[in-house]
SEKE-267178 format. One record per residue (C-alpha): residue in one letter; x, y, z. Coordinates in steps of 0.2 Angstrom, whole numbers, padded with zeros to 4 digits, always signed. Each point is the difference from the previous one (the first is absolute). Layout:
<atoms>
AXYZ
...
</atoms>
This chain:
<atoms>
X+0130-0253-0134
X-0001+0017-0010
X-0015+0008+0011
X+0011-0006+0016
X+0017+0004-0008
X-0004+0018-0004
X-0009+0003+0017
X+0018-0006+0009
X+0008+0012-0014
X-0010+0015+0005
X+0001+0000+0018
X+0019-0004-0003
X+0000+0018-0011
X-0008+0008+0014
X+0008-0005+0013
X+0019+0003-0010
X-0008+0018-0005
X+0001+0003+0022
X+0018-0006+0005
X+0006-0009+0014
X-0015+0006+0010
X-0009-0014-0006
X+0011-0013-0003
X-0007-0010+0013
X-0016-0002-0014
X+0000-0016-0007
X-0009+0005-0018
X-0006-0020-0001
X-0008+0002+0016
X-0008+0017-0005
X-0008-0008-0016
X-0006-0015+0011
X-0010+0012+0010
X-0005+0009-0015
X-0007-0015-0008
X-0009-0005+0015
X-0008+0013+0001
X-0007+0003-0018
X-0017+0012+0005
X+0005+0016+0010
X-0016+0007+0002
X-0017-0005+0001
X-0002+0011-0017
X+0012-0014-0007
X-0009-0011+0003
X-0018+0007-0007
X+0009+0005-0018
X+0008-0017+0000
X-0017-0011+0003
X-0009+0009-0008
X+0007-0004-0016
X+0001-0018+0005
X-0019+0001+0002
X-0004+0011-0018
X+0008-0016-0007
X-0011-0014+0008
X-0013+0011-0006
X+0005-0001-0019
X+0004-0015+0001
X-0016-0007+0008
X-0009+0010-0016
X+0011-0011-0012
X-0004-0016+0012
X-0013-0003+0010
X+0011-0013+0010
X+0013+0012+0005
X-0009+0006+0015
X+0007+0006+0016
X-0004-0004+0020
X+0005+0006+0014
X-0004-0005+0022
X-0004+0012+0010
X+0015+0003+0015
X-0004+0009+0016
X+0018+0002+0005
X+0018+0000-0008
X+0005-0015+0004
X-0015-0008-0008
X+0004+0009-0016
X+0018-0004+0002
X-0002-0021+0001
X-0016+0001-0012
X+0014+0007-0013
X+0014-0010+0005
X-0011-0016+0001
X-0005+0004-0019
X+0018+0003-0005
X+0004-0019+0008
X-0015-0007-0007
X-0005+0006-0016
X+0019+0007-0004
X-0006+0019-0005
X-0011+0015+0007
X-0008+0004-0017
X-0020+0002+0001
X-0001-0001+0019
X-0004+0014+0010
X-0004+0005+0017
X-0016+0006+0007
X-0004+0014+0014
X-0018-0004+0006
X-0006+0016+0010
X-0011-0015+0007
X+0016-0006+0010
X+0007+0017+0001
X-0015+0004+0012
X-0001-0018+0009
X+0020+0001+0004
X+0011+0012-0003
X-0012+0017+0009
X+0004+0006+0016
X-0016-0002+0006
X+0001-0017-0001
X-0011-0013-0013
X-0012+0010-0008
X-0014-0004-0013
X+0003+0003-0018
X-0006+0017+0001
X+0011+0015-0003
X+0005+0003+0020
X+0016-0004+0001
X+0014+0013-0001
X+0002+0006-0020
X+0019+0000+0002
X+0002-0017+0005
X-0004-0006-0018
X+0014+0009-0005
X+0011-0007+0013
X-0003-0018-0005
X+0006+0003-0018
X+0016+0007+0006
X+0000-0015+0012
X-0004-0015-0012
X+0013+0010-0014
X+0012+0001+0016
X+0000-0020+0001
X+0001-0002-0016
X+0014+0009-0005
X+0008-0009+0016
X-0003-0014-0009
X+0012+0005-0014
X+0012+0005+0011
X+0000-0017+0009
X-0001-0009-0018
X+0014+0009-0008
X+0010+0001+0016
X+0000-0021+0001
X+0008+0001-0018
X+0012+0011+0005
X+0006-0012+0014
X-0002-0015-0012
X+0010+0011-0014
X+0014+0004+0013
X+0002-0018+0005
X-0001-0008-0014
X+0014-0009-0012
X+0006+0008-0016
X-0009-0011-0012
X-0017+0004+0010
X-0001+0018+0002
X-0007+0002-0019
X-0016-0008+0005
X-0001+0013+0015
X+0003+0013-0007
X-0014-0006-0015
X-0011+0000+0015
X+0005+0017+0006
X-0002+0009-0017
X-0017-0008-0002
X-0008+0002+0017
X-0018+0001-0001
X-0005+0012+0014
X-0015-0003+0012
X-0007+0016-0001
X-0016-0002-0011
X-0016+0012-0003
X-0011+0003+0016
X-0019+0003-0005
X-0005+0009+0015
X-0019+0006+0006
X-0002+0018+0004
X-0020-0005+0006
X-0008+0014-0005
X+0010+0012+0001
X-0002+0005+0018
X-0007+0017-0001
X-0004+0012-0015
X+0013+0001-0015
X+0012+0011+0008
X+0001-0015+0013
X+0001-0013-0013
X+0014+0009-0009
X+0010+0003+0016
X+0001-0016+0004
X+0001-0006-0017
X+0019+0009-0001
X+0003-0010+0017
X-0003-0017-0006
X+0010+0004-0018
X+0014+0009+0012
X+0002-0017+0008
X+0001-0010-0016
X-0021-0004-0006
X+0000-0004-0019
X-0018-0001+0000
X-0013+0005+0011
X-0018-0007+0001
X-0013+0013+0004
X-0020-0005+0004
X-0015+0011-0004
X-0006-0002+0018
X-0006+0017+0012
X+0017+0000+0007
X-0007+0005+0018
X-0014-0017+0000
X+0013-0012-0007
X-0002-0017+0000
X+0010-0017-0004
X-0009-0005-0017
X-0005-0016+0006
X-0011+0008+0013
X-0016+0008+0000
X-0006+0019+0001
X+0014+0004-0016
X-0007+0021-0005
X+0006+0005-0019
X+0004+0018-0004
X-0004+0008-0018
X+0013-0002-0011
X+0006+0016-0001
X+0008+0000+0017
X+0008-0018-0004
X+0007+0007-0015
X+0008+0015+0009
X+0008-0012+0012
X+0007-0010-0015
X+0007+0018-0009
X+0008+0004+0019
X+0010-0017+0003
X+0004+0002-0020
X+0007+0019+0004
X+0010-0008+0015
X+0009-0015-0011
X+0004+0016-0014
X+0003+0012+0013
X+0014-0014+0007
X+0003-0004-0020
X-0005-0015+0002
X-0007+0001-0017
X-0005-0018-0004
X-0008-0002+0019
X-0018-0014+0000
X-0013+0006+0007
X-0013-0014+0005
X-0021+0006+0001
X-0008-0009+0009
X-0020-0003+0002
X-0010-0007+0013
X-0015+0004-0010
X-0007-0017-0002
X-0001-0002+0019
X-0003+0017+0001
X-0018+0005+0003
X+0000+0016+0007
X+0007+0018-0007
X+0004+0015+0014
X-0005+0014-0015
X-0012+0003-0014
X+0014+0003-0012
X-0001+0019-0012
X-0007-0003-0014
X-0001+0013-0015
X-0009-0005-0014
X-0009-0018-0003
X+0013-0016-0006
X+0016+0010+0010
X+0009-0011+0015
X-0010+0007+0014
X-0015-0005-0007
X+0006-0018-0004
X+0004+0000+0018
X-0015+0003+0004
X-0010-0010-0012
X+0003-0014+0012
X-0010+0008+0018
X-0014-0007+0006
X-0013+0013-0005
X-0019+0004-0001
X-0010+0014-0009
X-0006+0012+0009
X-0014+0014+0000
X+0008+0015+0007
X-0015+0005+0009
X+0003-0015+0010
X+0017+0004+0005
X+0003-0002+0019
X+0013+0011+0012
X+0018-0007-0004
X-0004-0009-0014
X+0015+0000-0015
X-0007+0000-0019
X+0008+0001-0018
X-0005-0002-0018
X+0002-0015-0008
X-0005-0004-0017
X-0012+0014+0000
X-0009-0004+0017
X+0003+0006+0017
X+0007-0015+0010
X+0006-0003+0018
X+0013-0011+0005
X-0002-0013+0012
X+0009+0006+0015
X+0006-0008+0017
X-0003+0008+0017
X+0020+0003-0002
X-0003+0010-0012
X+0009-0012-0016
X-0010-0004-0018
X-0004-0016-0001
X+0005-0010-0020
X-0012-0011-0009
X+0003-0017+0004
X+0008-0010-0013
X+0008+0012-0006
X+0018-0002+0006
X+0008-0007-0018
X-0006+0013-0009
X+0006+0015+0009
X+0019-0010+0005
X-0001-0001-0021
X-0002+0019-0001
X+0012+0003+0015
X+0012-0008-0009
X+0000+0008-0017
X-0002+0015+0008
X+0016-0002+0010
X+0010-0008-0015
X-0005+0016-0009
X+0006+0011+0013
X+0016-0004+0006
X+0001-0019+0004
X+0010-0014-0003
X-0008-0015+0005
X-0017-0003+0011
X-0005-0012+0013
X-0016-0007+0004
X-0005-0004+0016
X-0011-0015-0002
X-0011-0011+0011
X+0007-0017-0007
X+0013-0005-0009
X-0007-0005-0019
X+0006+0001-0014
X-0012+0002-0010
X-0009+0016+0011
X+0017+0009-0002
X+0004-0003-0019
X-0019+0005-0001
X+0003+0016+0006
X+0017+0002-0007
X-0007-0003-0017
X-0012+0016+0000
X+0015+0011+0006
X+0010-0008-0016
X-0014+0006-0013
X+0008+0014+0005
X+0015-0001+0009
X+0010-0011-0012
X+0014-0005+0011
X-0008+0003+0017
X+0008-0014+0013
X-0005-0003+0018
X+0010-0002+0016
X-0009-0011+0009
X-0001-0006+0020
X+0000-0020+0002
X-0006+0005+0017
X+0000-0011+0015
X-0019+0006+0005
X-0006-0011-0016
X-0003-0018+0007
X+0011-0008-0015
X-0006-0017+0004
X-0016+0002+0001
X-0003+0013-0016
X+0009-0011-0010
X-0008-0015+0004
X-0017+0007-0002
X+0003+0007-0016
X+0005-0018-0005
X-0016-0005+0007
X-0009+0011-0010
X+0008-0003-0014
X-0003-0019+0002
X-0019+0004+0003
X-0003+0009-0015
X+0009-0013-0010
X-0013-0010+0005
X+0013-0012+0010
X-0005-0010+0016
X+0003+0012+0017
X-0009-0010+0011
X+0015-0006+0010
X+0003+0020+0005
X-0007+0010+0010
X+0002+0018-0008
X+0001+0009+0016
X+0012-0010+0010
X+0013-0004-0013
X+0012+0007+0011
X+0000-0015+0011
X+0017-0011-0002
X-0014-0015-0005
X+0002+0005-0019
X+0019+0005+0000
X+0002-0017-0008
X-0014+0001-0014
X+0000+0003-0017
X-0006+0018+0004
X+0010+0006+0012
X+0016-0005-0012
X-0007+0009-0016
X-0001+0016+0012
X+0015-0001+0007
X+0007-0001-0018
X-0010+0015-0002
X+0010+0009+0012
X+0015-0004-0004
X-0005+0009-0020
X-0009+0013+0008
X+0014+0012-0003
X+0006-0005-0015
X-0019-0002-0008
X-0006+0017+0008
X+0016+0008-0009
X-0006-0009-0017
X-0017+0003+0002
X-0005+0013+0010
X+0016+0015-0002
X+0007-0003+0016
X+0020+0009-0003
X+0004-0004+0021
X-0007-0015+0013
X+0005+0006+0020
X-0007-0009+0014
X-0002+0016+0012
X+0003-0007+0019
X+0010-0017-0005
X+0013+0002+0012
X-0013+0007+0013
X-0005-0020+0001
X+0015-0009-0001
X+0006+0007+0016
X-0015-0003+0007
X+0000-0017-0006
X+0018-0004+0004
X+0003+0009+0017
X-0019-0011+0003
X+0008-0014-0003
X+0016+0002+0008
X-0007+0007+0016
X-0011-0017+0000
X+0015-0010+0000
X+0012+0007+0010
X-0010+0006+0015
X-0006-0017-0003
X+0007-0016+0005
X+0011+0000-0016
X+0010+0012+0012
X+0017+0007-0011
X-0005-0014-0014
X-0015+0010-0005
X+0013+0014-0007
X+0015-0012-0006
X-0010-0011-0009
X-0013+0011-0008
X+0010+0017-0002
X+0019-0004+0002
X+0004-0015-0010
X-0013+0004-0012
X+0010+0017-0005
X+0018-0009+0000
X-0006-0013-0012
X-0011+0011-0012
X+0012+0015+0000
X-0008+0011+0009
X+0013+0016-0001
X-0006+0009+0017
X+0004-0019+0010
X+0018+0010+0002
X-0008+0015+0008
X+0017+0009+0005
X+0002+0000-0019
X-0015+0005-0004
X+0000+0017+0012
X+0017+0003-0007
X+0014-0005+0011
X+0010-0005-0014
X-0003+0015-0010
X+0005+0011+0015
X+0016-0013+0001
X+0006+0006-0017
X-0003+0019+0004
X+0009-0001+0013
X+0015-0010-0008
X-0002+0015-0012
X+0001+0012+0012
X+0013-0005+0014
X+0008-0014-0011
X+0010-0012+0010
X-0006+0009+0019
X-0017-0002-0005
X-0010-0012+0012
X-0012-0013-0008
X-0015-0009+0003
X+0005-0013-0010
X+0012-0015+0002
X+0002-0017+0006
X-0010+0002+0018
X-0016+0005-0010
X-0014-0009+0005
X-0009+0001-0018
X+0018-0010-0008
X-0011-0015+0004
X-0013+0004-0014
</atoms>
């Protein structure tokens, strides 16, 4: 009990150094609240996890297998049972993040209500939800720690080692938060404003897309616009100034490209001499050579490889890319972004295969050596069906019988049975861990999980109990299902800290204090 004992010894030194003034200070007590409340800022917290997170990352060089996930959690009580569930379940926190999709942000936590995935909501609210979601979790602790303490005060003689072995080693639920700054929401200055707030509030690592910040959109949507890299890069160099700035010196930041679905570009990018980065960028428009004598009123021209060209343009007035062109400039986004400032990338792909991704990851290695992807398991794939087709395809060029399937409705629950439907299944189920292997990805988040499962669950309760399942449709399904798997929050009061606030106030008033607690409360049942 050394890190406990010499807590209880330093408050007890304080608290003799003031005299009878503060005699009614029980040092024991002042080193249970120190210890239950471990981070005191949201600084704390960002120096802590980000360490944690330049870890996985070395070790993920060493072995592919050592990869990291992570759910993405729209408020802190999601956070807080995702961390406490994995404690109960899986025994410790290590590799599992949380996720802060500026998808969810926009659809449920703005004050203008659900919004689209496209940089409208309020820029502080981000910010907000990391102090939230790091707010529950340090609850968590606080809970956690303050049941031992109880066990530890109750316990016999002969017991109280193994408490207090539980005490000294108590894993904490805080754990790194990979959050998305979208685009940046506004010019650098913006980005690096609000870059300190989300650090401020405890962000480890923040995930920045090379999107126009003002025609945002969810990556799985269409009408995506790329800037020139130059401006990415100065937004990577203005969240790298805020995490130094806050010295947070070891701070990840994430680049993200939308290039591959991205066919549209709001600039010509500056280009000084042939081969530099603008002129990569815009190696990839839709052009045609031009006779100058032709030009019409309006009409935008540069040289390109020695001939005057103009880019296609739309009536909006964006350049349009060459099609098929998407993998090759996410490669140069990529190693452009490495080189300049980033830790890890993330590709925003149109499917989930392994073998498109670990393509493209490859051409980044050749020279990138060590580049690793974050990358979204997202819930906008049709898992089933992409898997199942790949199978199917995979069948077909094997030169295997497929006439029993029909390609385009293997969705259907007529093949969940087949010999098909369980290879892909079993697909899925090594997605992460083969994609790690096999195609650089470091971290696997599902972006709007908890999004669904209350859907799904309140779905289903509202069905049974405004049904004619009545009051069954909760007990059975929701009550007795959390007090036979464990479920922590089935004793709410506990869970919203009534018994914390019990020991406070036994701390404070001693034997006059009032509690909550005792033989007439309702939750003694569970």
């Amino acid at each position: 009990m050394t890190h406990y004992k010499n807590n209880i010894d330093e408050a007890a030194t304080l608290i003799n150094s003031e005299g009878s003034a503060w005699n009614a200070i029980n040092p024991e007590s002042v080193a249970r609240m120190r210890l239950q409340n471990r981070f005191k800022t949201g600084l704390d917290i960002a120096k802590y996890t980000a360490k944690i997170m330049r870890e996985d990352m070395d070790n993920y060089d060493k072995d592919s297998s050592q990869y990291t996930q992570s759910l993405g959690c729209w408020h802190g009580f999601i956070a807080q049972q995702k961390m406490i569930s994995i404690k109960k379940h899986l025994l410790t926190t290590k590799r599992r993040y949380l996720y802060l999709s500026g998808w969810m942000v926009a659809a449920l936590r703005s004050e203008f209500g659900p919004l689209p995935d496209q940089s409208m909501h309020e820029k502080t609210s981000v910010a907000a939800l990391i102090k939230e979601l790091y707010t529950f979790l340090r609850q968590a602790d606080a809970r956690e720690l303050g049941g031992l303490f109880r066990e530890l005060d109750n316990a016999k003689e002969s017991d109280k080692a193994a408490i207090q072995h539980k005490i000294e080693n108590f894993e904490t639920h805080v754990v790194p938060i990979i959050a998305d700054i979208d685009a940046g929401f506004g010019n650098e200055e913006a980005t690096y404003l609000m870059a300190k707030q989300m650090i401020e509030a405890g962000a480890c690592c923040i995930q920045l897309e090379n999107q126009v910040s003002d025609v945002k959109q969810c990556g799985h949507q269409d009408g995506k616009v790329t800037v020139p890299h130059v401006e990415f890069l100065a937004k990577i160099n203005a969240v790298r100034y805020a995490f130094l700035e806050l010295g947070i010196d070891d701070g990840v930041i994430v680049a993200r490209t939308d290039s591959l679905g991205a066919g549209l570009t709001q600039k010509i990018a500056v280009t000084k001499e042939v081969g530099d980065l603008g002129d990569l960028y815009n190696s990839f428009l839709e052009v045609e050579a031009v006779d100058a004598a032709k030009l019409e009123n309006g009409d935008v021209v540069f040289k390109q490889g020695g001939k005057l060209v103009k880019p296609a343009r739309l009536p909006n007035g964006l350049f349009k890319f060459r099609g098929g062109t998407g993998e090759e400039r996410c490669v140069l986004d990529c190693i452009t972004s490495l080189q300049n400032g980033a830790d890890l990338l993330w590709i925003e792909t149109e499917k989930p295969h392994v073998s498109q991704i670990g393509g493209m990851v490859n051409e980044i290695r050749k020279v990138i050596p060590n580049a690793k992807l974050v990358y979204n398991n997202s819930p906008s794939f049709n898992w089933t069906l992409n898997f199942r087709q790949q199978v199917f395809d995979a069948m077909k060029e094997a030169g295997q019988d497929v006439s029993a399937y029909d390609r385009a409705q293997l969705m259907s629950v007529d093949y969940d049975t087949t010999e098909l439907a369980i290879q892909a299944d079993e697909k899925i189920r090594t997605f992460q861990a083969d994609s790690a292997r096999e195609a650089g990805i470091f971290h696997h988040l599902i972006t709007l999980p908890t999004y669904h499962t209350a859907a799904l669950s309140t779905d289903n309760l509202a069905k049974e109990y405004f049904g004619d399942q009545g009051m069954l449709g909760y007990v059975a399904n929701v009550q007795r299902k959390e007090i036979r798997e464990g479920i922590a929050c089935v004793k709410h009061q506990n869970m919203a800290g009534s018994d914390m606030g019990d020991a406070h106030k036994e701390y404070f008033s001693g034997d006059q204090a009032l509690k909550a607690s005792g033989k007439d409360n309702t939750m003694n049942q569970f």
